[in-house]
Each structure stands twice: as structure tokens, then as C-alpha cells.
C-alpha positions in Angstrom: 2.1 -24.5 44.3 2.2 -23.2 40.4 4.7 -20.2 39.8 4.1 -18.5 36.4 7.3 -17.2 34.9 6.1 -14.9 32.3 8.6 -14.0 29.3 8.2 -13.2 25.3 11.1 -15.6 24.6 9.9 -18.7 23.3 12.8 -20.7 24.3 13.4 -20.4 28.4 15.8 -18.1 29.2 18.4 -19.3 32.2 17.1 -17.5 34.7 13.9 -19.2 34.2 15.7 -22.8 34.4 18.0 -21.3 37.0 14.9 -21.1 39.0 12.6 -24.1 37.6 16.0 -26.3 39.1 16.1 -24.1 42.7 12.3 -24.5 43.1 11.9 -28.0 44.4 13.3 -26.9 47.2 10.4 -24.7 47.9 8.1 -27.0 47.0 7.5 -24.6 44.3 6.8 -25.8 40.1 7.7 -22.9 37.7 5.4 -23.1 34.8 7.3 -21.0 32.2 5.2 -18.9 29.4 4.8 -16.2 26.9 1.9 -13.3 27.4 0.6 -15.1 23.6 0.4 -18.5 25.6 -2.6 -17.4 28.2 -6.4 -18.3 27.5 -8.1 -15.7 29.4 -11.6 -17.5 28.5 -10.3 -20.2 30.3 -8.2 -19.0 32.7 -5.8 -21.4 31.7 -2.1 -21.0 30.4 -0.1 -23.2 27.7 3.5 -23.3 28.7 6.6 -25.7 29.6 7.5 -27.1 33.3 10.9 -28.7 34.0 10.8 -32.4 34.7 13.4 -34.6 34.4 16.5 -32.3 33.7 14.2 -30.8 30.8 10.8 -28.0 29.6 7.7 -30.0 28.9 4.8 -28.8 27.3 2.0 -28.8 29.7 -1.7 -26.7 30.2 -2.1 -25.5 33.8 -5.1 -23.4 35.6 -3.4 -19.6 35.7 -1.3 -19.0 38.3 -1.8 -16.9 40.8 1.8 -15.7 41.3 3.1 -14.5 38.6 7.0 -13.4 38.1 6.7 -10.8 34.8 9.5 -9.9 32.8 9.8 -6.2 31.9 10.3 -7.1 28.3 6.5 -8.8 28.3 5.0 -5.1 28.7 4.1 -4.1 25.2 1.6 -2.4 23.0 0.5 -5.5 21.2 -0.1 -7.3 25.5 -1.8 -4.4 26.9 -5.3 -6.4 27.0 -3.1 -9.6 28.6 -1.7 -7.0 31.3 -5.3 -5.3 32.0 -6.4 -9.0 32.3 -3.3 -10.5 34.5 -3.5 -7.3 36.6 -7.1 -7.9 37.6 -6.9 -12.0 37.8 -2.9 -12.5 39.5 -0.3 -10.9 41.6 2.6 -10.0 39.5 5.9 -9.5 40.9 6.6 -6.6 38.1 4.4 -3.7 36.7 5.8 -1.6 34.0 3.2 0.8 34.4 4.3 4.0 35.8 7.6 3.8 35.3 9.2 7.5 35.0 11.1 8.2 31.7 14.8 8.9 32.3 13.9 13.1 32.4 11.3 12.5 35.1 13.2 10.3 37.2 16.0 12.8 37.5 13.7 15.8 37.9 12.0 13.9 40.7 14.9 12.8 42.6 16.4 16.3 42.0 13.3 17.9 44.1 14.5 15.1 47.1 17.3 16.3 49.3 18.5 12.7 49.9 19.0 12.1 46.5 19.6 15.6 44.3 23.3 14.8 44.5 23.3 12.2 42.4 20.7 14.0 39.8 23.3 15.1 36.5 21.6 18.1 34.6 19.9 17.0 31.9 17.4 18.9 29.5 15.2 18.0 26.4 16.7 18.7 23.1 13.8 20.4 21.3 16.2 22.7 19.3 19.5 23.9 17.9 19.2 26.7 20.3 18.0 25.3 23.8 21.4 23.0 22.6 24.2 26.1 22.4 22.9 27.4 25.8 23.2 23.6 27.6 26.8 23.2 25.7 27.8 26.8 26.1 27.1 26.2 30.9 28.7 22.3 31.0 31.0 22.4 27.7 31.1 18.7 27.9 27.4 17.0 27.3 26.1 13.5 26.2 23.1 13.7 24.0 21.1 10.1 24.5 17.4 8.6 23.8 15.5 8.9 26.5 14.1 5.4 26.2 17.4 4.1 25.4 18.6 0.9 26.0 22.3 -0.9 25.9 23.8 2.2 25.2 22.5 2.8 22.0 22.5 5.4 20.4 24.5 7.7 22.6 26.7 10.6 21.4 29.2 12.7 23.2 29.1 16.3 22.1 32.3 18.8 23.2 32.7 22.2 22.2 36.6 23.2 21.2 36.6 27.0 20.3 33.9 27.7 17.2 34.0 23.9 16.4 32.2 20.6 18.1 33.9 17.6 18.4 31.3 14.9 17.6 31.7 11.2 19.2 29.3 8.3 18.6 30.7 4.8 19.3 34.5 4.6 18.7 34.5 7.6 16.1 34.6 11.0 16.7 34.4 14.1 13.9 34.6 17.7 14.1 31.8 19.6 12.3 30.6 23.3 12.1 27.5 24.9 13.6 25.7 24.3 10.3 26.5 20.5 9.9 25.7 20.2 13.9 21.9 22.2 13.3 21.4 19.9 9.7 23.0 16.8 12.3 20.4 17.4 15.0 17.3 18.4 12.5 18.0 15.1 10.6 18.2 12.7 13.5 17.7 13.6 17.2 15.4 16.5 17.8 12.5 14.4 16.6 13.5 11.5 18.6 12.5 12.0 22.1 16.6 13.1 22.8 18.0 14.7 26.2 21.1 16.6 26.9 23.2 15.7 30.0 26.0 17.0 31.3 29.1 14.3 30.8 30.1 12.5 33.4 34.1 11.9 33.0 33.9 8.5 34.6 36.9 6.8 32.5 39.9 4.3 34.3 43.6 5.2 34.9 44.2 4.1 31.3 41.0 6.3 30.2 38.5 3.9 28.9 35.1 4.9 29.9 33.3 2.7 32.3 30.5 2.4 34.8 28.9 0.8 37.8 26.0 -1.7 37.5 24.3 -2.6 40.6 21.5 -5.6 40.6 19.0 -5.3 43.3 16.2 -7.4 44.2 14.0 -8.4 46.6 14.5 -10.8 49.1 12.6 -13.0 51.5 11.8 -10.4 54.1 10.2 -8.3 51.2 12.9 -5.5 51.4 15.5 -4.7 48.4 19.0 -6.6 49.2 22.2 -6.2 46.7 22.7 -9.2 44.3 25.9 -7.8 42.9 27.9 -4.6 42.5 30.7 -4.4 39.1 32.1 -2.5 36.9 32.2 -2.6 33.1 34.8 -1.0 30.9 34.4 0.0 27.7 38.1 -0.6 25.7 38.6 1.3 23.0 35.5 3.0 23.4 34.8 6.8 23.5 32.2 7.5 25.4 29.6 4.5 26.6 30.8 1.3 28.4 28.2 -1.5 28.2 29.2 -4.8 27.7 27.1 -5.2 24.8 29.4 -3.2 22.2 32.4 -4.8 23.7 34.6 -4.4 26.9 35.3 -6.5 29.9 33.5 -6.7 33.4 35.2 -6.4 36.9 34.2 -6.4 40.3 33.9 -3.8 42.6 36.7 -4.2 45.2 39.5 -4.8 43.0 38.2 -2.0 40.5 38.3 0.4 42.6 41.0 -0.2 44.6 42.9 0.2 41.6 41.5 3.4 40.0 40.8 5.2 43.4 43.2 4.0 45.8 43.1 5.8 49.1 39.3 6.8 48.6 38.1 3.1 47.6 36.2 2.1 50.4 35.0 5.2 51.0 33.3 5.3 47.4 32.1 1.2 48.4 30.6 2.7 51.0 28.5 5.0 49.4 27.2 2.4 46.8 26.2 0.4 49.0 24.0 3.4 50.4 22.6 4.6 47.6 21.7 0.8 46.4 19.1 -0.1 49.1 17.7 3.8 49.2 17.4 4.9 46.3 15.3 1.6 45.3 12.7 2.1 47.6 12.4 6.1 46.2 12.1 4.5 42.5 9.6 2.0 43.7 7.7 4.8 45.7 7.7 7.2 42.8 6.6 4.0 40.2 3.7 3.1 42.3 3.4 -0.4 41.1 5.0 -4.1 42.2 8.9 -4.3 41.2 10.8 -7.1 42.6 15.0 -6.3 40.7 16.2 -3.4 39.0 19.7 -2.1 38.0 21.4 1.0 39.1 23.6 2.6 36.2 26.0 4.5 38.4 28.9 7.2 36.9 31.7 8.3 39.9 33.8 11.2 38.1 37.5 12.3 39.0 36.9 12.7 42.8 34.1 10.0 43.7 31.4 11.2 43.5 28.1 9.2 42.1 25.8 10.0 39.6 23.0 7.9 38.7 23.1 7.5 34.9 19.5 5.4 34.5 17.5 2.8 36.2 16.8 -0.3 34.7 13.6 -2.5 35.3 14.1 -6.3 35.7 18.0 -6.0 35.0 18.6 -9.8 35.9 22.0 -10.8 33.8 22.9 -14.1 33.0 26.2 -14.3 34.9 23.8 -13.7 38.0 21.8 -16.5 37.2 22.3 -18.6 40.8 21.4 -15.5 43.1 18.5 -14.0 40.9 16.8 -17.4 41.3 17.9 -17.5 44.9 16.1 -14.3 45.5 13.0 -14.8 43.3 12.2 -17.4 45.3 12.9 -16.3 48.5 10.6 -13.2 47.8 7.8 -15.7 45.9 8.0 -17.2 49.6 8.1 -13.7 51.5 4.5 -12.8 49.0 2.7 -16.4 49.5 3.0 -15.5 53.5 2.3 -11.6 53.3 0.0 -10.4 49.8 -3.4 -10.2 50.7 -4.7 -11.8 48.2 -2.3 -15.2 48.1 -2.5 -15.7 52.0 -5.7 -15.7 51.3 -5.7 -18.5 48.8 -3.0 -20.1 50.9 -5.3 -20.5 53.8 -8.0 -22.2 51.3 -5.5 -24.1 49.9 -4.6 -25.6 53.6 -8.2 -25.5 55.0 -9.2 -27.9 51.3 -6.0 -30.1 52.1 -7.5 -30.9 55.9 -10.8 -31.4 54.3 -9.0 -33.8 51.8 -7.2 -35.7 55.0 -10.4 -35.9 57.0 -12.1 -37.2 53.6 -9.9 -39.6 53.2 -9.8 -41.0 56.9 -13.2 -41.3 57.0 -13.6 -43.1 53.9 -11.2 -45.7 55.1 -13.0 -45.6 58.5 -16.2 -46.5 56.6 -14.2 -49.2 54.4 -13.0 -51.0 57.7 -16.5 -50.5 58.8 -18.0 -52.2 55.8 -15.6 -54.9 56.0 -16.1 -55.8 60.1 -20.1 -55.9 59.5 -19.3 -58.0 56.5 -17.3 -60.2 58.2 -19.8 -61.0 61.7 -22.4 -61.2 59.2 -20.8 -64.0 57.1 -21.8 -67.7 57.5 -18.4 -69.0 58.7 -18.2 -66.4 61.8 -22.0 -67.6 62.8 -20.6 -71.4 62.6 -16.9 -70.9 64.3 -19.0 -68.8 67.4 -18.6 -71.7 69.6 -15.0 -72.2 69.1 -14.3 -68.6 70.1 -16.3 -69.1 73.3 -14.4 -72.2 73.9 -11.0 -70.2 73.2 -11.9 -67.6 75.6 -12.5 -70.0 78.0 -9.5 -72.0 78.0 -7.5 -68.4 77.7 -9.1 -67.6 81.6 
């Protein structure tokens, strides 16, 4: 069977090889391709399959199970979407994922999961601003569809000052230069305010928890790895991505929390099989991996910073593709739609067999009638009479 493994990259990415290699096992060809490379006429796509150790370009029918990177969902694809939406089964649907404030207003209106909501509020003005800074004192102002940690400031009021922090910098400016600062630059850029999260090691460099989920081949959501990245040198964000180191979980925490380490384990390993189901409930569409930004302040707590659609890293290469095609193997059995094309696809491979016997059948058929019809059985018939004579 034909896997599409849908991604804007033009080269392959690893994860795609990762799984391309893996897939044999399954019985499974991973026909790799960008949203640009389908021919909806057609129906057809033009992408690359691994054989022999390396991508080569073929043309394939569309397939009907489709793994779709997040990063494929974009204004210039929405027709490709509508189309793939209405012709495949995709294993990832951008569409309805919550922004960043809707998430954490939705999960604060769930008892299960209101702990873990920080307080966070739309900057729409200088003044909405003083009133947030003036309850928490300490707040992070961040887009709200950020990505990598970009452009993310730290905000802290000392006496009539702020103390500004964007990166590794960090100035102290007035109320004037803070109102020009926010005019200029955030309020018309879809910012939020959020209380800050001190999540920072023994040494004091800011880190957080990253937690890779995915689906697995009973169909549930299954942990693919838990670690910690630290931010050195940095003052307020610590992805990986502006420089810092990774660790994992047990040794990290067992060395910043001590006593209360497992404890802390414990509850991340909760809230990383829960609280994916509620994000996949609230979305509404398919979503097979996500990542789980998670802050724990002084005394352990968790707060959920963001959630990340199709967080796959590379470093996680072997068990992403373990676990994609585990769950391509849990949907064949259990969609609706692909059981139903599996059970045509077995019921035209008996019809195939039985083809295929019969035609032999008929060949053996031809040449026995051939044969007692040819002039030297007719002249050797009394030798064969004589034979089974002698043989009584």
C-alpha cells in the first residue's frame, strides 16, 4: 500500500526517510511530496519513493492515507486542503486549532486542567498593560502565533521604572518610552500578556519541558519523549533554536528538584496523555503528534506554556517513524473509509488469484486436448494398451 508523506520541503526531511527505511516492514511504500506536487485533475501525485538506499522521482495514483505536515497548511494550499480533505484521510488537520488565548481560556473553564492555565490577556493598550503588570508584577508579553520563541519579551516593574528583557538584553525605560515601545511594535501585532513563569535551574538559566506525543498503534496518544532545554545565558526564553543545550528528564530534575523529582515525573507523565485528548477534543479535527511546552516554577508546579502541532524533532527521528507507522497500521484496520478500501483491495487480490488459476487451468486444458488430438498420440494408442497390459 501507497503512504503519502505530505511536506513543503522540497528535499525529504529525516523523518520522512526515517520512515520510507521502517516501512518495508509494514509492507508499506512512503511516496513523499509537496502540496504543489498533486494533480487534482488527475488524481495523481508527482513525488519521490525510496528505493535502493535513495528518493526517486516517481508519479503514483493519490494516496489514500495521507501523513500531513502542519507546516503544508497555508493560505496559498487552501484549495489542495479543501481537495485532500474531501478525496483522503489525513493524519493531521490544522483546521481548528485554538490560538494560544483560546486554548488557555478553554482549558481554564475545565476543572481537570485550570491548574495548569497561566493568566494571560490581550494587549490592546498601554492601559489594559499597567493593570496586568500592576496584579502579577512579573509578565511575558509574546505573539500569539509565535513560534521558536520569537519574539518574546519579559517585562518587570521595579518602582516607577520597567525593566525591559528581549533575548539576552535587558533595558530600563520610563512609562513614555514603554507606551511609544508598545504603540510602535506589539499592540498591532496580535500580542498577549502572561504572567511569568520563573522556571529557571539552580544556576538560573531559564529552561522548559518539551514533551512529544503521538499516536500509536492502538489509536491512543503514547509519550515519545519527555526533556528539558536550557537556555544559557539567556534571559527569559529557552528553545534550543537561539542556543542552549537539551537534557533528559530524570537526571534534570533530579538535580534541580531533588526530593520532589519523581513526584514532578509523575505529574508529566499525567498531564501528557490527558491533556492531548482535551486539545484533540477541543480542535475537532485528525492530529496524530503534538508537543507540550511545559513551565514548573519554584515549587513544581506545571504550567502549560503552548501546544505545538506536529512537533516531530529530528533527534526523535527512530520513534516518530516507529509510531507513524504503527498508527498508519492502527487507521488501515479502524477508518471507515480505508477498511473499506482494504476489503476491496483483498476481495480484487482473490479475484486476481482465482483469475490467475483459472487461466492456468484452461492453459493445461488447451494443452491435454492438444496433445490426445495430435497425430502421434492416435499412432502410439496401441502401445499404451499393450503397456497397460503387460503392467496387470
Amino acid at each position: 500500500m501507497n503512504i503519502g508523506f505530505m511536506d513543503p520541503r522540497k528535499k525529504p526531511t529525516l523523518i520522512a526517510t526515517t520512515t520510507a527505511i521502517m516501512a518495508a516492514h509494514y509492507g508499506v511504500k512512503i511516496i513523499y511530496f509537496n502540496p504543489q506536487n498533486i494533480d487534482q485533475k488527475n488524481h495523481l501525485v508527482r513525488g519521490k519513493q525510496y528505493i535502493n538506499n535513495k528518493w526517486i522521482p516517481v508519479t503514483k495514483k493519490l494516496p489514500t492515507l495521507i501523513d500531513a505536515a502542519s507546516k503544508s497548511y497555508k493560505k496559498d494550499t487552501r484549495e489542495i486542503m479543501n481537495y485532500l480533505r474531501k478525496n483522503t484521510v489525513l493524519t493531521f488537520d490544522k483546521e481548528g486549532t485554538p490560538s494560544k488565548e483560546e486554548l488557555q481560556k478553554l482549558l481554564y473553564e475545565d476543572p481537570e486542567f485550570s491548574n495548569i492555565v497561566i493568566p494571560t490577556k490581550r494587549l490592546d493598550s498601554f492601559e489594559s498593560l499597567e493593570k496586568f503588570i500592576m496584579k502579577y508584577n512579573h509578565i511575558i508579553l509574546k505573539p500569539n502565533n509565535g513560534k521558536q520563541g520569537k519574539g518574546i519579551y519579559s517585562l518587570k516593574k521595579e518602582g516607577d521604572s520597567y525593566i525591559l528583557s528581549y533575548d539576552k538584553k535587558e533595558r530600563i525605560i520610563n512609562n513614555i518610552d514603554l507606551n511609544t515601545f508598545l504603540n510602535n511594535y506589539l499592540i498591532e501585532s496580535n500580542y498577549l500578556m502572561q504572567k511569568m513563569i520563573i522556571s529557571r535551574t539552580k544556576e538560573g538559566h531559564p529552561f522548559d519541558c518539551r514533551v512529544i506525543v503521538q499516536k500509536n498503534h492502538t489509536g491512543k496518544w503514547t509519550i515519545g519523549k519527555i526533556f528539558f532545554r536550557i537556555g544559557t545565558g539567556q534571559k527569559i526564553v529557552s528553545n534550543t533554536s537561539q542556543g542552549g543545550s537539551i537534557s533528559d528528564a530524570k537526571p534534570f530534575l533530579i538535580d534541580n528538584y531533588e526530593s520532589q523529582w519523581n513526584d514532578i515525573y509523575q505529574k508529566l507523565k499525567k498531564l501528557s496523555v490527558t491533556l492531548p485528548n482535551k486539545f484533540e477534543k477541543i480542535k475537532g479535527t485528525p492530529t496524530m503528534d503534538l508537543g507540550l511546552d511545559i513551565g514548573i516554577d519554584e515549587t513544581g508546579d506545571l504550567y502549560l506554556f503552548e501546544v505545538n502541532n506536529g512537533a516531530a524533532v529530528k533527534r526523535l527521528a527512530s520513534i516518530s517513524a516507529k509510531l507513524r507507522l504503527e498508527y498508519y497500521q492502527y487507521l488501515i484496520k479502524n477508518h471507515p473509509e480505508l477498511k473499506k478500501i482494504k476489503k476491496n483491495i483483498n476481495n480484487n487480490s482473490k479475484k486476481l488469484k482465482l483469475k490467475k488459476i483459472r487461466k492456468e487451468r484452461d492453459l493445461y486444458k488447451k494443452k491435454y486436448n492438444n496433445i490426445i488430438r495430435s497425430k502421434s498420440w492416435r499412432l502410439t494408442k496401441p502401445f499404451r494398451k499393450i503397456n497397460t497390459y503387460l503392467k496387470k
